[in-house]
N, C-alpha and C positions, 0 to 999 in steps of 0.2 A: 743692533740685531735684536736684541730683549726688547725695546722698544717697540719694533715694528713689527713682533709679535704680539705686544700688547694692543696696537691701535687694530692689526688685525681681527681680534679676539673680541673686540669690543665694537667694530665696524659689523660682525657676524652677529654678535648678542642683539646690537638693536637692529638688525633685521630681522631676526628669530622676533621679539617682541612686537615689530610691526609685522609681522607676519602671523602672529597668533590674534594679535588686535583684528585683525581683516578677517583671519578664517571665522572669530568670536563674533563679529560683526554680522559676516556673513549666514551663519548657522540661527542667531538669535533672529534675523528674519525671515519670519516664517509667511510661506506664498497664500495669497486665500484660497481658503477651501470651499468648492461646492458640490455641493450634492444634489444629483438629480435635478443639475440645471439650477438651485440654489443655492446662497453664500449661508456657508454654515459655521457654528461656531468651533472654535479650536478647541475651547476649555469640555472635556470628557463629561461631564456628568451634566454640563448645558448640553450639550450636543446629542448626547440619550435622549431630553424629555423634550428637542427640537425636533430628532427621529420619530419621537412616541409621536407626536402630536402630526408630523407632514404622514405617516404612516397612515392615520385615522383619517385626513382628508383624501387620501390615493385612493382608499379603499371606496371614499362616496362616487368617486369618479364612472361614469358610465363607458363600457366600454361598446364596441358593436362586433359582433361575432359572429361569422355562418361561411353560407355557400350557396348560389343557385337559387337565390331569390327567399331562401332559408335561414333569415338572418334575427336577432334577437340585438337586445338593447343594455343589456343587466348589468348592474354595479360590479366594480371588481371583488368587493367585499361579498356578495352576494353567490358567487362562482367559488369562490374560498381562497382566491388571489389576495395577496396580502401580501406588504412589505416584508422581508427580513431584517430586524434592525439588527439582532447580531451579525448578519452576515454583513454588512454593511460596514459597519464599526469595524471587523475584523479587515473590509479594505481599507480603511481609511488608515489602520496601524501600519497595513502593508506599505502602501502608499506614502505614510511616512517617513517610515526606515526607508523605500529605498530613496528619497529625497532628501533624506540630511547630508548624502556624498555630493551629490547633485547641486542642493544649498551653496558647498563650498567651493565646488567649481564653478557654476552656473545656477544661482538662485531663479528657477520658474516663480513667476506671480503668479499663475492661478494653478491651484490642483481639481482636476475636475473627477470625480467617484460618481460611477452609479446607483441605483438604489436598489437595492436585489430584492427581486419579488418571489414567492413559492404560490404552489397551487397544491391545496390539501381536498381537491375531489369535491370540492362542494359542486358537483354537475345537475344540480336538480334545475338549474335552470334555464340549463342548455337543451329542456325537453322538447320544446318545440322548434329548435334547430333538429334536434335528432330525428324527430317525425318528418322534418321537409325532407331529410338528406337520406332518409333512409331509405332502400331500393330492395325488394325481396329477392332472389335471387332465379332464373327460371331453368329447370332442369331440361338438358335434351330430351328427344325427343325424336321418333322415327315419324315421318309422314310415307303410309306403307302405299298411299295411290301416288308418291312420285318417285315412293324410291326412293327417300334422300335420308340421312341423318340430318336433324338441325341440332346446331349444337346447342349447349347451353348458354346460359347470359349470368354472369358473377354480377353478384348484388353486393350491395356495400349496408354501413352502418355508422355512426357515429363512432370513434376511438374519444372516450371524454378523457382519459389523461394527457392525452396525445394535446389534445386541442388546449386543455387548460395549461401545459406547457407552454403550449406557443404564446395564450396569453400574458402567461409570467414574463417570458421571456419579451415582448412586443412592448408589456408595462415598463419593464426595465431601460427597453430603448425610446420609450416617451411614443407610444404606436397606440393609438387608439382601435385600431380595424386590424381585426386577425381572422385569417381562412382558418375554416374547422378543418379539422384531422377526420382521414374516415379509414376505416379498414374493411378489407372485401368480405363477401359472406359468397359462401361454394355450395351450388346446389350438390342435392345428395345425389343427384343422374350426371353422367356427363358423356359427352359422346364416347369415349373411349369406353366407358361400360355399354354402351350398347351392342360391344361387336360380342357380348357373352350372349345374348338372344337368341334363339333358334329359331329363328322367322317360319319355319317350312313346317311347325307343327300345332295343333291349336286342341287347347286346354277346354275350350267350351266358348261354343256361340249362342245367339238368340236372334229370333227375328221379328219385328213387325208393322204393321202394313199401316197406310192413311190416306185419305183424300188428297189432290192437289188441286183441287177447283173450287169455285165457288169460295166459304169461306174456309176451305181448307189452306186456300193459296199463301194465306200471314203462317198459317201454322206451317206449312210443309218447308218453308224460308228459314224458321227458327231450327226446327228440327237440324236442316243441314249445318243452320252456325252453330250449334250447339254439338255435334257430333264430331265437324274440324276442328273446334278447339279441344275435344278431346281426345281424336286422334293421337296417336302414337305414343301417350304417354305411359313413361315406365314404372315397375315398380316393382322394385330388389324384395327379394325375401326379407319378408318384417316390417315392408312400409307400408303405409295407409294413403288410403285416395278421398281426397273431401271432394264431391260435385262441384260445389260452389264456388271452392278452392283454385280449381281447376277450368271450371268453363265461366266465372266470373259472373259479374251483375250482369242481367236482362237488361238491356238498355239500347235507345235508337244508334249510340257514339257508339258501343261495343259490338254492333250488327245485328243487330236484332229488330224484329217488326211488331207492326198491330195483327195479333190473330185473339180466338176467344177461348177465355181459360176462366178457368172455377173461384169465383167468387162467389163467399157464403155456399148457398147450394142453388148457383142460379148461374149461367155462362154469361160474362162480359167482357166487353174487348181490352184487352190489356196488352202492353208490349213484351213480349218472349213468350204467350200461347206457345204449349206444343213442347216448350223443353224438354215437359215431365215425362213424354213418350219417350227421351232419349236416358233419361232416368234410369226410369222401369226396365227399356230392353235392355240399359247396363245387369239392373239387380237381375233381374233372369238367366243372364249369362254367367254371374258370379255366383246364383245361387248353384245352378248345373255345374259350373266349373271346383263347388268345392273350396271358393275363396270364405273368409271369413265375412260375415255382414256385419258390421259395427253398427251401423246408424241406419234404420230404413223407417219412413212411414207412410201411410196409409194413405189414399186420395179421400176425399170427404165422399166421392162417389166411387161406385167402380166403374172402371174404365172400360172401350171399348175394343182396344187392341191388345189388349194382355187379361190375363185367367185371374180371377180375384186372389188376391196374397201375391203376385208375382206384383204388383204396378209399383213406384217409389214416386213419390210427389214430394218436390223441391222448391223451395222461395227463396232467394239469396239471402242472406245474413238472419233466417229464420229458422228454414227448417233444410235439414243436407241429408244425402246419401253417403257413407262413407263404408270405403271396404278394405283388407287388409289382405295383405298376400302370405300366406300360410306356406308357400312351397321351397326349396331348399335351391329354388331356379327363380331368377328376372322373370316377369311379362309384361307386354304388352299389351294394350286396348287401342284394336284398331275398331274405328267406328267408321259406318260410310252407310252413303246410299245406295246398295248394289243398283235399283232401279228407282225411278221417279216417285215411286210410294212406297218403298219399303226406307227402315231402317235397319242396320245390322251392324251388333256389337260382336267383333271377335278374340278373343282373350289366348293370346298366340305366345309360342314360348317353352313348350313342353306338350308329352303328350295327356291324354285325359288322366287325371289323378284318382278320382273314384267313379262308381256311377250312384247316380242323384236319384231320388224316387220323390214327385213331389204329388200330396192329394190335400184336400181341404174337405172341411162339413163345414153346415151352416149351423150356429152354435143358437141364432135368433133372429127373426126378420123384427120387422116395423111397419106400416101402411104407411104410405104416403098421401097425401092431400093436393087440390087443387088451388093453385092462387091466382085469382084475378087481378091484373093488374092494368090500373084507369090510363091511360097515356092518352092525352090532349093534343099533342100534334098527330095521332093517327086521323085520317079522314072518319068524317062522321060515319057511324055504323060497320067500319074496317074492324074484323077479330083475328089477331095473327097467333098462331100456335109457336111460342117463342121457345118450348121447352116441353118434353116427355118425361110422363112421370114414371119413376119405377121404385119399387119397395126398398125402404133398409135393412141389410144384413149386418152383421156379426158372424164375422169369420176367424175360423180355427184351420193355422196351414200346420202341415204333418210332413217336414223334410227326413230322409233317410239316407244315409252318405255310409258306401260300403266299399271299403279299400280294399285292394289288391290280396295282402294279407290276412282277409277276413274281419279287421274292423269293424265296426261301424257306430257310424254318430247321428243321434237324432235330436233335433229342432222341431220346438215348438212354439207357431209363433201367434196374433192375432191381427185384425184387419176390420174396424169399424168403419162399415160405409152410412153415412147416414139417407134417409129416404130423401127424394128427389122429388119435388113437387113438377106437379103438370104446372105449367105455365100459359096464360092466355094474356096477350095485352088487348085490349078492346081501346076502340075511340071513343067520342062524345056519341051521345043516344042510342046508347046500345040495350038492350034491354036482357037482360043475364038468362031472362025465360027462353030466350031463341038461340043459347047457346048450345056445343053440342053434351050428349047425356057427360056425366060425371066418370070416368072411366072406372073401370072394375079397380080394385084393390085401396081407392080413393076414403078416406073415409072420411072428408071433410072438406068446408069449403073456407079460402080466408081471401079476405079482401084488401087490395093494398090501391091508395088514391084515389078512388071513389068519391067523387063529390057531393057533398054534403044535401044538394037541393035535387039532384037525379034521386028517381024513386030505381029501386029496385027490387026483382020479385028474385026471393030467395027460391033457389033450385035443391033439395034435398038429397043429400050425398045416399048413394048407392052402395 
């Protein structure tokens, strides 16, 4: 019996010892490790300066990034993408431990780890993704000749953490091509604010008048594209209205024609003639209506359809109108052509706020002059009168704004028009003597292209 408790006892011991021999066995082999798709080393502190070093080459790596034809090229290093070699190390510990039980039951040959990346904001060179991707956002807006709300359009923007995440995260899974992240931008209008409006009552209009023939026909085309895209736009107590902002570049793609507009001090055909008329009859109606004027300037001439100090003359990305709503109510600027030659700006919304008193002096005039001008393709001896001259002022406008309560605010403002030359083109062999006399207020004569071998007989200014 003692016996066959001893062969027992010893039949179990060398099973216990071949069974610690296999689990020892088993545990001392260790599966290869790789990271990031590479075989890495086991030993700790090779394995640091194996990380240091694949880290510095990941970072040269180019990555491509965007959206929408908005795509850039830039190193991951370059965006602030960049390995984590602690975070890395700390999987590979993890990844150990739980593989030493694993070992003993079932040794894996390969451990495969990722290489964890971060993004520390280095976005600067995600700028020209941000420019392609970037969308302004466009406020409602009423169109009061049909009646309708149009609603607004949510604009977007680049989100650079957002994006530089996805990078990290796309580096770590060996992804060269990441969508940028974008986040919306909300206009400050939106249709639901427009039902605070009171459509039925108007704060202050203006009107005025224009050819649509001849070459009025380019100008009277812009006029109206320049008035529907101002239509209906709103503008909450405290916002500001930029022209330019709003009715965009002059351009043939944005609807706009050839009509003649003031270049230097001389009419030439240009595309979007005729804007500035839609301009002016805004600033007149916001002068009367008691809005604030931020930004107005002067036409180099004075105009024909508006009182000198009322015109605003506008060039995209140069010179803007801009006005600001002072009232404790939303308006509206509804703009239209009541008839075929008028323009009218109506600033609806409430009822009249104050009344307006506007006058002006002439603070200094200028004489004007004539300028001959040679053109070679006119028919020989042809003189056309391409321009009428009139004097330069300096003007001083005198607004007075007298509120309900007895208030009142006075504006003082200025308006340099400079003098207007008489304009003649003449053809070949024209003789200056047989032109007609130098007009009254003229007091000189200047000559522009005149050919050097034509004799001509100077005509003495009057």
């Amino acid at each position: 019996m003692n016996l066959s408790r001893c062969m027992v006892a010893a039949t179990c011991a060398l099973g216990l010892v071949a069974a610690g021999s296999f689990i020892a066995l088993r545990v001392a082999r260790k599966p290869a490790l790789f990271i990031d798709g590479r075989l890495a080393p086991h030993d700790a502190s090779a394995r640091r300066a194996w990380l240091d070093e694949l880290a510095r080459r990941r970072a040269e790596e180019r990555v491509l990034v965007g959206a929408e034809g908005a795509w850039a090229t830039p190193r991951l290093g370059e965006l602030g993408v960049t390995a984590d070699v602690a975070a890395t190390e700390a999987g590979v510990s993890r990844a150990c431990e739980r593989t030493l039980w694993a070992r003993v039951k079932d040794a894996p040959a390969r451990l495969e780890i990722p290489l964890q990346f971060r993004g520390n904001l280095g976005g600067d060179r995600l700028e020209r993704v941000a420019q392609g991707l970037r969308r302004e956002p466009i406020g409602a807006r009423l169109d009061l000749s049909r009646h309708l709300r149009v609603p607004e359009v949510v604009g977007r923007e680049l989100d650079v953490d957002a994006t530089l995440a996805r990078v990290a995260d796309a580096a770590g899974r060996g992804q060269v091509r990441t969508e940028a992240a974008t986040r919306p931008l909300l206009p400050s209008i939106t249709e639901a604010s427009l039902k605070a409006v009171d459509v039925t009552k108007v704060v202050a209009s203006f009107e005025t008048t224009f050819a649509n023939t001849g070459v009025g026909v380019g100008r009277s085309a812009n006029i109206r594209s320049a008035a529907a895209k101002m239509d209906g736009t709103m503008l909450n107590p405290g916002d500001s209205f930029s022209f330019n902002d709003v009715v965009g570049p002059r351009t043939l793609e944005a609807g706009f024609t050839y009509a003649p507009e003031i270049v230097g001090d001389e009419l030439e055909t240009g595309v979007g003639g005729g804007t500035c008329q839609v301009a002016s009859t805004l600033h007149a109606a916001a002068l009367f209506g008691a809005l604030d004027v931020v930004e107005r300037h002067a036409h180099g001439r004075a105009s024909s359809y508006a009182k000198v100090g009322l015109d605003a003359t506008v060039a995209y990305g140069r010179v803007d109108l801009r006005l600001s709503n002072p009232f404790p109510f939303p308006v509206i600027l509804h703009a239209y052509l009541p008839s075929p030659t008028a323009v009218r700006v109506e600033i609806i919304g409430g009822e009249p706020q104050a009344a307006v008193k506007y006058g002006w002096a002439v603070h200094k005039s200028e004489d004007f002059f004539r300028r001959i001008t040679f053109k070679p393709g006119l028919e020989p001896g042809a003189v056309v009168k391409h321009q009428k001259g009139a004097k330069g002022q300096a003007i001083i406008s005198f607004v007075t704004v007298t509120f309900p309560d007895g208030r009142t605010q006075k504006r003082v403002y200025s308006s340099d028009y400079r003098p207007v030359p008489e304009v003649l083109w003449v053809g070949p062999g024209v003789d200056e003597a047989t032109l007609p006399e130098v007009p009254e207020g003229a007091t000189r004569v200047e000559r522009r292209g005149l050919l050097p071998q034509e004799p001509v007989a100077s005509a003495p200014a009057t």
